[in-house]
C-alpha positions in Angstrom: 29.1 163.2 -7.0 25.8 164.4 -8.6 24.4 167.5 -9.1 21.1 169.3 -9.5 19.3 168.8 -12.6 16.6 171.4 -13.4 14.4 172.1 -15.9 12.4 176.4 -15.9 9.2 175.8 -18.4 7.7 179.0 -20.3 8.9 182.2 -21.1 6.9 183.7 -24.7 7.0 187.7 -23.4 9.6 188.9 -21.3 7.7 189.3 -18.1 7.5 185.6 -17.7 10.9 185.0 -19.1 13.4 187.5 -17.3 12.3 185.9 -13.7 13.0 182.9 -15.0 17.0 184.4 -15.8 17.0 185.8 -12.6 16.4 182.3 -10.9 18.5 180.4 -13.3 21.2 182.9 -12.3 21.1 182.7 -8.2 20.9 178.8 -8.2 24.1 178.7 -10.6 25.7 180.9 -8.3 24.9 178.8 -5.1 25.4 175.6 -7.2 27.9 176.0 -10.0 27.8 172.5 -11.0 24.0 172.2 -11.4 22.5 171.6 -14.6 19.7 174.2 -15.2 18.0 174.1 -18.9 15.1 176.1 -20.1 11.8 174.5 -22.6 10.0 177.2 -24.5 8.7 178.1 -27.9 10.5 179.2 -31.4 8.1 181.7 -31.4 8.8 183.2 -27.9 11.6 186.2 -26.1 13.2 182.8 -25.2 14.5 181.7 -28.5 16.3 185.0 -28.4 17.5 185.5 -24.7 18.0 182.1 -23.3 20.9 181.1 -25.9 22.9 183.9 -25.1 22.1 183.6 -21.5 24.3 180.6 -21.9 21.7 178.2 -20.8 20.2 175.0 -23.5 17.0 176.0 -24.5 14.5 173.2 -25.6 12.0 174.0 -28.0 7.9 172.2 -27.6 5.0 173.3 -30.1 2.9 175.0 -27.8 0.0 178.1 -28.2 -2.2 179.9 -26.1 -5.9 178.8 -25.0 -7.3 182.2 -23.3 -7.9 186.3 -25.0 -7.5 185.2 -28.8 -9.3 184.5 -31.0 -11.8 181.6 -32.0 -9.4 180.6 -34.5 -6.6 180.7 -32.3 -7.7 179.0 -29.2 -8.6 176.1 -31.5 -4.9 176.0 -32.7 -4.1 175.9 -29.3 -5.9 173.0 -28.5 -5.2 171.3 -31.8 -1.6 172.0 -30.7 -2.1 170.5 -26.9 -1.5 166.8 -28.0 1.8 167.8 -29.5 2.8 170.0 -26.7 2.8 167.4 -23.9 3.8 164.8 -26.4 7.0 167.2 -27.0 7.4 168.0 -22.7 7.3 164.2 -22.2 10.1 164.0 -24.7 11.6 166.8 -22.6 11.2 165.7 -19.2 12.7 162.2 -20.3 16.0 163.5 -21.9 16.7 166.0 -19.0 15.6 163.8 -16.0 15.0 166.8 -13.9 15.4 167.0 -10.2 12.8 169.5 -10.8 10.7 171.7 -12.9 10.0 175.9 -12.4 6.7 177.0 -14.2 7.2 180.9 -14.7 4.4 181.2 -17.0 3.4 181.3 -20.5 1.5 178.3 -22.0 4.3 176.8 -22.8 5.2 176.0 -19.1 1.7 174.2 -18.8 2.0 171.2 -20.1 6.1 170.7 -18.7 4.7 171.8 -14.8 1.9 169.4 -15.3 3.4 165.7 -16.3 6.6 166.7 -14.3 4.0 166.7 -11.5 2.4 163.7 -12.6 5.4 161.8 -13.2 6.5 162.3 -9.2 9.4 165.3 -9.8 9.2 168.3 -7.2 7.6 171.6 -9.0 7.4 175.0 -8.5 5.4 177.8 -10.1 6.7 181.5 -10.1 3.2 183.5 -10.2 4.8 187.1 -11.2 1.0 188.7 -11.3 -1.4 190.1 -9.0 -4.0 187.5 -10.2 -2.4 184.4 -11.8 -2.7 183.3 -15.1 -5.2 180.3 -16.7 -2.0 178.4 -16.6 -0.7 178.9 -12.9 -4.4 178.2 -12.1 -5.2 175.1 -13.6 -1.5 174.2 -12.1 -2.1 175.4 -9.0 -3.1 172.0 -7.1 -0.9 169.5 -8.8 2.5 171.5 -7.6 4.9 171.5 -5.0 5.2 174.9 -4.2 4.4 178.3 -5.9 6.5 181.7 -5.4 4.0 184.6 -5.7 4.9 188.3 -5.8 1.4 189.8 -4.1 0.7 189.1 -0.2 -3.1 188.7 -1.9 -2.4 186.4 -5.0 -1.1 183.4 -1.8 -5.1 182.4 -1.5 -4.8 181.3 -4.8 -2.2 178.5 -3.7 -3.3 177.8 -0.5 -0.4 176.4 1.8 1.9 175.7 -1.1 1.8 179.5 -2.0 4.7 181.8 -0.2 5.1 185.4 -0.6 9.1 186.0 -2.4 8.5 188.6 -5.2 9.2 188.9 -8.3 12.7 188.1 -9.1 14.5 190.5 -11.0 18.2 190.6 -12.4 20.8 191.6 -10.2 21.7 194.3 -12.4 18.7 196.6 -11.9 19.9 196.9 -8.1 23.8 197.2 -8.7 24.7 201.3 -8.2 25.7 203.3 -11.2 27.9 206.0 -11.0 26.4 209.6 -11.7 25.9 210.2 -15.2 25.9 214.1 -16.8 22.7 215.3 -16.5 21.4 217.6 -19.5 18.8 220.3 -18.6 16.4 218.0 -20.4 14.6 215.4 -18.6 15.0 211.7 -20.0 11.9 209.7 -21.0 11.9 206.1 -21.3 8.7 204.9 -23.5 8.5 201.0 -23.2 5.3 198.4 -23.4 7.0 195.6 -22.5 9.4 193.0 -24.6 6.8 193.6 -27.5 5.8 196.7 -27.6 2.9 198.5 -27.0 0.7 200.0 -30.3 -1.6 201.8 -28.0 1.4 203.7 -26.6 3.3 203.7 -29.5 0.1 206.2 -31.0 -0.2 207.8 -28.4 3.3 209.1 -28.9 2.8 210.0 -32.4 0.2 212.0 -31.3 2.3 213.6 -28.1 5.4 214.4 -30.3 4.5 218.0 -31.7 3.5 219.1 -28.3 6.5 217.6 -26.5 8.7 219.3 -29.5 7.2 222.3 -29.3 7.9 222.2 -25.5 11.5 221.5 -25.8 12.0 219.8 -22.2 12.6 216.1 -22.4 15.0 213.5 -24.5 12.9 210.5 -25.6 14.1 206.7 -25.8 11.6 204.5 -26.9 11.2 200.6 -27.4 8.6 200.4 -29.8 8.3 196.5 -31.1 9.3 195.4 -34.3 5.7 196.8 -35.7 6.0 200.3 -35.1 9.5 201.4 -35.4 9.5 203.3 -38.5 6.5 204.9 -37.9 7.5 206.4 -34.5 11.0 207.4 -35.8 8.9 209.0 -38.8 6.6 211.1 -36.4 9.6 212.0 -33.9 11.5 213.3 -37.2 8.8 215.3 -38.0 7.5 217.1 -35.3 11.5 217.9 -34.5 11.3 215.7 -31.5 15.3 214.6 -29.9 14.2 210.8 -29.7 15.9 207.6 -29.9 14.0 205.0 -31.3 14.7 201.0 -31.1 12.3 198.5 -31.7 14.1 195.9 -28.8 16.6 197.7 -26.1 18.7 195.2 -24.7 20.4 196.4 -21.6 16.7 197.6 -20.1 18.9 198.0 -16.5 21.1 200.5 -17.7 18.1 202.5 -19.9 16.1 202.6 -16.7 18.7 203.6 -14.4 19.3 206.9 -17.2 15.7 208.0 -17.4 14.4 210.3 -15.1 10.6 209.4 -15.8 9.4 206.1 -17.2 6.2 205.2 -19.6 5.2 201.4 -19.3 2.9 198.9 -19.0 1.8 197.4 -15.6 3.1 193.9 -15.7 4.6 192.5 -13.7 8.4 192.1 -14.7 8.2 195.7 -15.4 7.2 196.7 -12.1 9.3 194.5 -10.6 12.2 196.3 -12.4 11.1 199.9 -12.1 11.1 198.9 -8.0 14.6 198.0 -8.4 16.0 200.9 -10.2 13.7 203.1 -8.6 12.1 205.7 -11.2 9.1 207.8 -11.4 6.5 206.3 -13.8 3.4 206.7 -15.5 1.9 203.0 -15.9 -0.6 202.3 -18.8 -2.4 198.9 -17.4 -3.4 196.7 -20.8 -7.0 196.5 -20.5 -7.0 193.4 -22.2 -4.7 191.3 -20.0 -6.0 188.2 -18.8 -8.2 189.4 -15.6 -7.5 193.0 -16.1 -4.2 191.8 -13.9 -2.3 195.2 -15.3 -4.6 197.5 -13.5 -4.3 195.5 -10.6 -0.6 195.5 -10.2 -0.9 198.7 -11.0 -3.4 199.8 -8.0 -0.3 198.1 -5.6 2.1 201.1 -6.6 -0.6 203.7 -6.6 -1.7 202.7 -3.1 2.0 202.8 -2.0 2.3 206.4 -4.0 4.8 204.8 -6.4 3.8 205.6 -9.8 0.9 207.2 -11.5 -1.6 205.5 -13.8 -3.1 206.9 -16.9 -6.1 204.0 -18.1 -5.4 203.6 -22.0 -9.2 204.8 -22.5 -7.9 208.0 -21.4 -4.5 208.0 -23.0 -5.2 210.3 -26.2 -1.3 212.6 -27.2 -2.4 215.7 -25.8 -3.0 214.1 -22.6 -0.2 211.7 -22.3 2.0 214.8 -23.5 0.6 217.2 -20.2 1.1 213.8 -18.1 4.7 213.5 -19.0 5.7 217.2 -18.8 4.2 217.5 -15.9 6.6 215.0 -14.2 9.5 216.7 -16.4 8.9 219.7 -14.8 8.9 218.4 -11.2 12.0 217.2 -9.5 10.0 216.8 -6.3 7.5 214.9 -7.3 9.8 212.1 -9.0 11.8 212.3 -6.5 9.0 211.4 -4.1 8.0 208.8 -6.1 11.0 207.1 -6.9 11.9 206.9 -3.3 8.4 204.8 -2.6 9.0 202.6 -5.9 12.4 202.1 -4.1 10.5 200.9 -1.1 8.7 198.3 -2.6 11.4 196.0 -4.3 12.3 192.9 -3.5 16.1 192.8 -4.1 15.9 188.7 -2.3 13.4 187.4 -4.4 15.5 185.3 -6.3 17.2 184.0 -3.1 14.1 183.4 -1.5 13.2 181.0 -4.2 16.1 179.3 -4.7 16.1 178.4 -1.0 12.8 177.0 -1.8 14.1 175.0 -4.8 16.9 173.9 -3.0 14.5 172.4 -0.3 12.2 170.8 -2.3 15.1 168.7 -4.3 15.8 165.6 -3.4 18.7 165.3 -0.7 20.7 162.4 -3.4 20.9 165.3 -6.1 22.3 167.9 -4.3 26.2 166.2 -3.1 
Protein backbone atom coordinates (compact mmCIF):
# COMPACT_ATOMS: atom_id res chain seq x y z
CA UNK A 1 0.00 0.00 0.00
CA UNK A 2 1.60 3.42 -0.89
CA UNK A 3 1.15 6.54 0.37
CA UNK A 4 1.33 10.27 -0.63
CA UNK A 5 4.60 11.65 -0.99
CA UNK A 6 4.86 15.48 -0.82
CA UNK A 7 7.24 17.96 -0.96
CA UNK A 8 5.95 22.28 0.39
CA UNK A 9 8.97 24.54 -1.21
CA UNK A 10 9.72 28.03 0.51
CA UNK A 11 9.13 29.54 3.67
CA UNK A 12 12.16 32.48 4.61
CA UNK A 13 9.43 34.92 6.71
CA UNK A 14 6.66 33.59 8.49
CA UNK A 15 3.87 34.78 6.23
CA UNK A 16 4.88 32.31 3.65
CA UNK A 17 5.85 29.65 6.07
CA UNK A 18 2.91 29.33 8.67
CA UNK A 19 0.37 28.46 5.59
CA UNK A 20 2.55 26.11 4.62
CA UNK A 21 2.18 24.34 8.56
CA UNK A 22 -1.27 24.79 8.26
CA UNK A 23 -1.50 22.67 4.99
CA UNK A 24 1.13 20.27 6.13
CA UNK A 25 -1.18 19.83 9.14
CA UNK A 26 -4.82 19.13 7.37
CA UNK A 27 -3.30 16.59 4.85
CA UNK A 28 -1.63 14.62 7.79
CA UNK A 29 -4.75 14.63 9.43
CA UNK A 30 -6.81 13.30 6.43
CA UNK A 31 -3.81 11.02 5.45
CA UNK A 32 -1.76 9.99 8.42
CA UNK A 33 0.53 7.82 6.51
CA UNK A 34 1.58 10.43 3.96
CA UNK A 35 4.94 11.60 3.76
CA UNK A 36 4.95 15.42 3.71
CA UNK A 37 8.60 17.13 3.90
CA UNK A 38 9.49 20.75 3.66
CA UNK A 39 12.82 22.46 1.32
CA UNK A 40 13.84 25.88 2.46
CA UNK A 41 16.82 27.92 3.50
CA UNK A 42 19.36 27.90 6.66
CA UNK A 43 18.83 31.33 6.68
CA UNK A 44 14.95 31.31 6.73
CA UNK A 45 11.78 31.08 9.91
CA UNK A 46 11.94 27.51 8.48
CA UNK A 47 15.20 26.32 9.92
CA UNK A 48 13.57 27.21 13.14
CA UNK A 49 9.84 26.13 12.89
CA UNK A 50 9.75 23.23 10.61
CA UNK A 51 12.00 20.90 12.83
CA UNK A 52 9.92 21.20 15.78
CA UNK A 53 6.87 21.05 13.65
CA UNK A 54 8.02 17.50 13.43
CA UNK A 55 8.33 17.56 9.62
CA UNK A 56 12.18 16.91 7.63
CA UNK A 57 13.19 19.97 6.49
CA UNK A 58 15.62 20.08 3.43
CA UNK A 59 17.96 22.79 3.08
CA UNK A 60 18.86 24.40 -0.95
CA UNK A 61 21.19 27.67 -1.30
CA UNK A 62 18.85 29.96 -2.47
CA UNK A 63 18.53 34.22 -2.35
CA UNK A 64 16.24 36.69 -3.43
CA UNK A 65 16.23 38.50 -7.03
CA UNK A 66 13.69 41.51 -6.49
CA UNK A 67 13.79 45.01 -3.67
CA UNK A 68 17.55 44.55 -2.69
CA UNK A 69 20.12 45.67 -3.50
CA UNK A 70 22.55 45.67 -6.66
CA UNK A 71 24.86 43.64 -4.74
CA UNK A 72 22.31 41.38 -3.58
CA UNK A 73 20.23 40.53 -6.57
CA UNK A 74 23.60 39.53 -8.20
CA UNK A 75 24.15 36.97 -5.32
CA UNK A 76 20.92 35.80 -6.08
CA UNK A 77 21.59 35.10 -9.44
CA UNK A 78 25.10 33.86 -8.78
CA UNK A 79 23.25 31.56 -6.33
CA UNK A 80 20.46 30.36 -9.05
CA UNK A 81 22.78 27.59 -10.59
CA UNK A 82 23.25 26.18 -7.15
CA UNK A 83 19.64 26.51 -6.10
CA UNK A 84 18.11 24.29 -8.81
CA UNK A 85 21.20 22.20 -8.82
CA UNK A 86 20.37 21.57 -4.96
CA UNK A 87 16.04 21.24 -5.75
CA UNK A 88 17.01 18.67 -8.43
CA UNK A 89 18.91 16.90 -5.74
CA UNK A 90 15.72 17.39 -3.75
CA UNK A 91 13.10 16.42 -5.92
CA UNK A 92 15.22 13.12 -6.78
CA UNK A 93 15.65 11.88 -3.08
CA UNK A 94 11.95 12.61 -2.19
CA UNK A 95 10.23 11.42 -5.38
CA UNK A 96 7.19 13.64 -4.67
CA UNK A 97 3.73 12.84 -5.63
CA UNK A 98 3.71 16.53 -5.57
CA UNK A 99 5.16 19.87 -4.79
CA UNK A 100 3.26 23.12 -2.82
CA UNK A 101 4.99 26.58 -3.72
CA UNK A 102 4.00 28.89 -0.70
CA UNK A 103 6.39 31.45 -1.58
CA UNK A 104 9.73 32.80 -0.87
CA UNK A 105 12.50 32.37 -3.50
CA UNK A 106 13.34 29.48 -2.24
CA UNK A 107 10.10 27.67 -3.52
CA UNK A 108 11.09 28.93 -7.20
CA UNK A 109 13.36 26.91 -8.36
CA UNK A 110 11.65 23.39 -6.46
CA UNK A 111 7.86 24.54 -8.11
CA UNK A 112 9.58 24.99 -11.37
CA UNK A 113 11.68 21.61 -12.30
CA UNK A 114 8.93 19.64 -10.26
CA UNK A 115 6.79 21.09 -13.03
CA UNK A 116 9.21 20.39 -15.67
CA UNK A 117 9.92 17.01 -14.56
CA UNK A 118 5.88 15.97 -15.01
CA UNK A 119 4.95 15.96 -10.91
CA UNK A 120 1.48 17.76 -10.14
CA UNK A 121 2.17 21.39 -8.43
CA UNK A 122 0.47 23.86 -6.62
CA UNK A 123 1.18 27.39 -5.66
CA UNK A 124 -0.36 28.94 -2.34
CA UNK A 125 -0.52 32.79 -3.43
CA UNK A 126 -1.15 34.28 0.32
CA UNK A 127 -1.02 38.08 -1.21
CA UNK A 128 -3.30 40.39 -2.80
CA UNK A 129 -0.90 40.73 -5.72
CA UNK A 130 1.57 37.68 -6.03
CA UNK A 131 5.02 37.77 -5.70
CA UNK A 132 7.95 37.71 -8.76
CA UNK A 133 8.11 34.16 -7.77
CA UNK A 134 4.34 32.91 -7.95
CA UNK A 135 4.38 35.01 -11.22
CA UNK A 136 7.08 33.76 -13.19
CA UNK A 137 5.42 30.24 -11.79
CA UNK A 138 2.22 31.05 -12.63
CA UNK A 139 1.98 29.10 -16.15
CA UNK A 140 4.08 26.09 -15.62
CA UNK A 141 1.71 24.87 -12.49
CA UNK A 142 -1.10 22.72 -11.80
CA UNK A 143 -3.07 24.70 -9.75
CA UNK A 144 -2.71 27.82 -7.51
CA UNK A 145 -4.75 28.53 -4.15
CA UNK A 146 -5.20 32.34 -3.81
CA UNK A 147 -6.59 34.23 -0.86
CA UNK A 148 -8.16 37.52 -2.97
CA UNK A 149 -11.31 36.93 -5.22
CA UNK A 150 -9.02 39.62 -7.50
CA UNK A 151 -5.44 38.07 -7.33
CA UNK A 152 -7.49 34.59 -9.53
CA UNK A 153 -6.76 36.79 -12.99
CA UNK A 154 -3.32 36.31 -12.29
CA UNK A 155 -3.74 32.40 -12.64
CA UNK A 156 -6.27 32.21 -15.12
CA UNK A 157 -8.31 28.79 -14.83
CA UNK A 158 -5.74 27.13 -12.66
CA UNK A 159 -6.32 29.88 -10.00
CA UNK A 160 -9.20 29.16 -7.22
CA UNK A 161 -10.29 31.38 -4.52
CA UNK A 162 -9.43 29.15 -0.75
CA UNK A 163 -7.81 31.80 1.53
CA UNK A 164 -5.10 31.89 3.35
CA UNK A 165 -4.72 28.99 5.48
CA UNK A 166 -4.12 29.59 9.03
CA UNK A 167 -3.43 27.18 12.08
CA UNK A 168 -6.25 25.73 13.64
CA UNK A 169 -5.35 27.22 16.83
CA UNK A 170 -6.22 30.86 16.00
CA UNK A 171 -9.93 29.57 15.59
CA UNK A 172 -10.13 27.13 18.64
CA UNK A 173 -12.28 29.14 21.61
CA UNK A 174 -10.40 30.25 24.70
CA UNK A 175 -11.98 30.48 27.89
CA UNK A 176 -12.38 34.03 29.40
CA UNK A 177 -9.36 35.39 30.71
CA UNK A 178 -9.33 38.26 33.82
CA UNK A 179 -9.55 41.38 32.30
CA UNK A 180 -7.50 44.32 34.01
CA UNK A 181 -8.86 47.85 33.68
CA UNK A 182 -6.03 48.30 31.25
CA UNK A 183 -6.43 47.56 27.68
CA UNK A 184 -3.82 44.99 26.14
CA UNK A 185 -1.69 45.92 23.10
CA UNK A 186 -0.09 43.59 20.93
CA UNK A 187 2.90 45.40 18.84
CA UNK A 188 4.10 42.86 16.05
CA UNK A 189 5.76 43.44 12.45
CA UNK A 190 5.70 40.14 11.40
CA UNK A 191 8.20 37.00 12.14
CA UNK A 192 11.07 39.70 11.90
CA UNK A 193 10.19 42.57 13.16
CA UNK A 194 9.44 45.79 12.12
CA UNK A 195 12.18 48.88 12.91
CA UNK A 196 9.76 51.37 11.55
CA UNK A 197 7.31 50.33 14.28
CA UNK A 198 9.67 49.36 16.64
CA UNK A 199 10.62 53.59 16.66
CA UNK A 200 7.72 54.54 16.53
CA UNK A 201 7.11 52.98 19.90
CA UNK A 202 10.13 54.45 21.40
CA UNK A 203 8.77 57.52 20.46
CA UNK A 204 4.92 56.62 21.78
CA UNK A 205 6.11 55.32 25.18
CA UNK A 206 6.23 58.56 27.36
CA UNK A 207 2.86 59.46 26.12
CA UNK A 208 1.24 56.03 26.55
CA UNK A 209 3.02 56.08 30.26
CA UNK A 210 2.01 59.13 31.02
CA UNK A 211 -1.53 58.08 30.03
CA UNK A 212 -1.53 55.00 32.13
CA UNK A 213 -4.35 52.94 30.08
CA UNK A 214 -2.88 50.00 28.21
CA UNK A 215 -0.33 46.88 28.98
CA UNK A 216 2.12 46.46 26.02
CA UNK A 217 3.51 43.08 24.47
CA UNK A 218 5.73 43.63 21.83
CA UNK A 219 7.70 41.33 19.29
CA UNK A 220 10.38 43.36 18.24
CA UNK A 221 13.04 41.10 16.09
CA UNK A 222 16.25 40.21 17.26
CA UNK A 223 17.56 43.86 16.22
CA UNK A 224 15.69 45.99 18.43
CA UNK A 225 14.93 44.26 21.63
CA UNK A 226 17.08 46.08 23.95
CA UNK A 227 16.42 49.15 22.68
CA UNK A 228 12.59 48.96 23.09
CA UNK A 229 12.84 47.28 26.59
CA UNK A 230 15.35 50.34 27.28
CA UNK A 231 12.74 53.10 26.14
CA UNK A 232 9.66 51.12 27.86
CA UNK A 233 11.85 51.16 31.18
CA UNK A 234 12.29 54.60 30.95
CA UNK A 235 9.39 56.39 30.18
CA UNK A 236 7.71 53.88 33.16
CA UNK A 237 5.85 52.12 30.44
CA UNK A 238 4.14 48.18 31.90
CA UNK A 239 5.56 46.40 28.68
CA UNK A 240 6.60 42.99 27.80
CA UNK A 241 9.18 42.80 25.41
CA UNK A 242 10.42 39.58 23.28
CA UNK A 243 12.20 39.72 20.20
CA UNK A 244 10.19 36.24 18.79
CA UNK A 245 6.72 35.27 20.55
CA UNK A 246 6.07 31.86 19.91
CA UNK A 247 2.43 30.96 20.68
CA UNK A 248 1.26 34.19 18.42
CA UNK A 249 -2.52 32.36 18.79
CA UNK A 250 -2.71 32.63 22.30
CA UNK A 251 -0.96 36.45 22.37
CA UNK A 252 -3.60 37.51 19.85
CA UNK A 253 -6.50 35.97 21.40
CA UNK A 254 -5.30 38.12 24.94
CA UNK A 255 -4.90 41.56 23.28
CA UNK A 256 -7.66 43.69 22.99
CA UNK A 257 -6.09 45.95 20.17
CA UNK A 258 -3.39 44.75 17.76
CA UNK A 259 -0.39 46.82 15.87
CA UNK A 260 0.88 44.92 12.66
CA UNK A 261 1.92 44.88 9.43
CA UNK A 262 -0.41 44.07 6.47
CA UNK A 263 0.69 40.84 5.14
CA UNK A 264 -0.82 38.52 4.55
CA UNK A 265 -0.38 35.62 7.24
CA UNK A 266 -1.00 38.33 9.64
CA UNK A 267 -4.22 39.20 8.33
CA UNK A 268 -5.17 35.94 7.85
CA UNK A 269 -4.62 35.35 11.65
CA UNK A 270 -6.08 38.56 13.08
CA UNK A 271 -9.45 37.26 10.90
CA UNK A 272 -9.33 34.20 12.86
CA UNK A 273 -8.91 35.42 16.31
CA UNK A 274 -10.89 38.39 15.52
CA UNK A 275 -9.18 41.62 17.07
CA UNK A 276 -9.35 45.27 16.45
CA UNK A 277 -6.13 46.42 14.64
CA UNK A 278 -4.24 49.28 13.46
CA UNK A 279 -2.30 47.85 10.24
CA UNK A 280 0.97 49.63 9.14
CA UNK A 281 1.28 48.40 5.29
CA UNK A 282 5.39 48.15 4.45
CA UNK A 283 5.69 50.57 1.80
CA UNK A 284 8.45 48.69 0.47
CA UNK A 285 6.84 45.25 -0.15
CA UNK A 286 7.05 44.01 -3.49
CA UNK A 287 4.01 45.89 -5.38
CA UNK A 288 3.07 47.89 -2.45
CA UNK A 289 1.02 44.38 -1.78
CA UNK A 290 0.69 45.52 2.16
CA UNK A 291 -1.43 48.51 1.44
CA UNK A 292 -3.36 46.43 -0.75
CA UNK A 293 -4.35 43.72 1.63
CA UNK A 294 -4.77 46.28 3.77
CA UNK A 295 -7.48 48.34 1.69
CA UNK A 296 -9.58 44.55 1.79
CA UNK A 297 -10.14 45.04 5.66
CA UNK A 298 -10.61 48.76 5.47
CA UNK A 299 -13.32 48.29 2.81
CA UNK A 300 -14.94 45.59 5.02
CA UNK A 301 -14.52 48.08 8.17
CA UNK A 302 -12.04 45.57 9.73
CA UNK A 303 -9.10 47.33 10.83
CA UNK A 304 -7.72 50.82 10.56
CA UNK A 305 -4.60 51.81 8.61
CA UNK A 306 -2.01 54.32 9.68
CA UNK A 307 0.58 54.58 6.21
CA UNK A 308 4.18 54.45 7.94
CA UNK A 309 4.82 58.13 6.29
CA UNK A 310 2.43 59.11 8.84
CA UNK A 311 3.41 56.90 11.72
CA UNK A 312 5.57 59.44 13.90
CA UNK A 313 5.00 58.34 18.33
CA UNK A 314 2.72 61.08 19.08
CA UNK A 315 0.54 59.92 16.41
CA UNK A 316 0.70 56.21 16.68
CA UNK A 317 0.25 56.95 20.64
CA UNK A 318 -3.35 59.05 19.94
CA UNK A 319 -4.13 56.09 17.41
CA UNK A 320 -3.73 53.42 19.90
CA UNK A 321 -5.52 55.17 22.90
CA UNK A 322 -8.04 56.06 21.00
CA UNK A 323 -9.04 52.32 20.39
CA UNK A 324 -8.10 51.77 24.27
CA UNK A 325 -10.53 54.00 25.13
CA UNK A 326 -13.37 52.62 22.97
CA UNK A 327 -14.97 49.26 23.62
CA UNK A 328 -17.42 49.91 20.91
CA UNK A 329 -15.46 50.67 18.35
CA UNK A 330 -13.15 47.30 18.74
CA UNK A 331 -15.88 45.64 19.29
CA UNK A 332 -17.25 46.67 15.94
CA UNK A 333 -14.33 45.91 14.34
CA UNK A 334 -13.51 42.73 15.60
CA UNK A 335 -16.82 41.36 14.74
CA UNK A 336 -16.18 42.39 10.77
CA UNK A 337 -12.40 40.98 11.07
CA UNK A 338 -14.44 37.94 12.29
CA UNK A 339 -16.38 38.06 9.16
CA UNK A 340 -13.81 37.79 6.81
CA UNK A 341 -11.79 34.56 7.86
CA UNK A 342 -11.51 31.73 6.21
CA UNK A 343 -11.51 28.96 9.02
CA UNK A 344 -11.66 26.04 5.53
CA UNK A 345 -8.84 27.29 3.80
CA UNK A 346 -6.62 24.61 4.62
CA UNK A 347 -9.36 22.04 3.74
CA UNK A 348 -10.13 23.57 0.64
CA UNK A 349 -6.65 23.08 -0.53
CA UNK A 350 -6.03 19.84 0.58
CA UNK A 351 -9.02 18.76 -1.32
CA UNK A 352 -7.29 20.30 -4.16
CA UNK A 353 -3.99 18.42 -3.50
CA UNK A 354 -5.64 15.37 -2.95
CA UNK A 355 -7.16 15.72 -6.54
CA UNK A 356 -4.42 16.61 -8.37
CA UNK A 357 -2.21 13.36 -6.99
CA UNK A 358 -2.09 10.63 -8.81
CA UNK A 359 -4.92 7.95 -8.04
CA UNK A 360 -1.58 4.92 -7.54
CA UNK A 361 -0.26 7.17 -4.47
CA UNK A 362 -3.09 7.67 -2.61
CA UNK A 363 -4.16 3.53 -1.43
Amino acid sequence: MTQPRVVIAGGGTGGHLFPGVAIARELRARRPGATISFAGTARGIEARVIPREGFPLDLLRSAGLKGHSLAARARGLALLPLSFADAWGIISRRTPDLVIGVGGYSSGPVVMLAALRGIPTLLAEQNAVPGLTNRILSRVVSAAAVTFDSTVSFFGRRGFVAGNPVRPEFFAAEPPSERGPRARVLIFGGSQGAHAINVAMVAAAPRLAADGGVDITHQTGERDVELVRAAYRDAGLAARVEPFLVAMDREMKEADVIVSRAGSTSIAELTAVGRAAILVPLPTATDDHQTKNAEVLVRAGAAEVLPQKEMTGPVLAERLLALARDPGRRAALAAAARRLAKPDAAKLIVDRVLELIPAGAQC
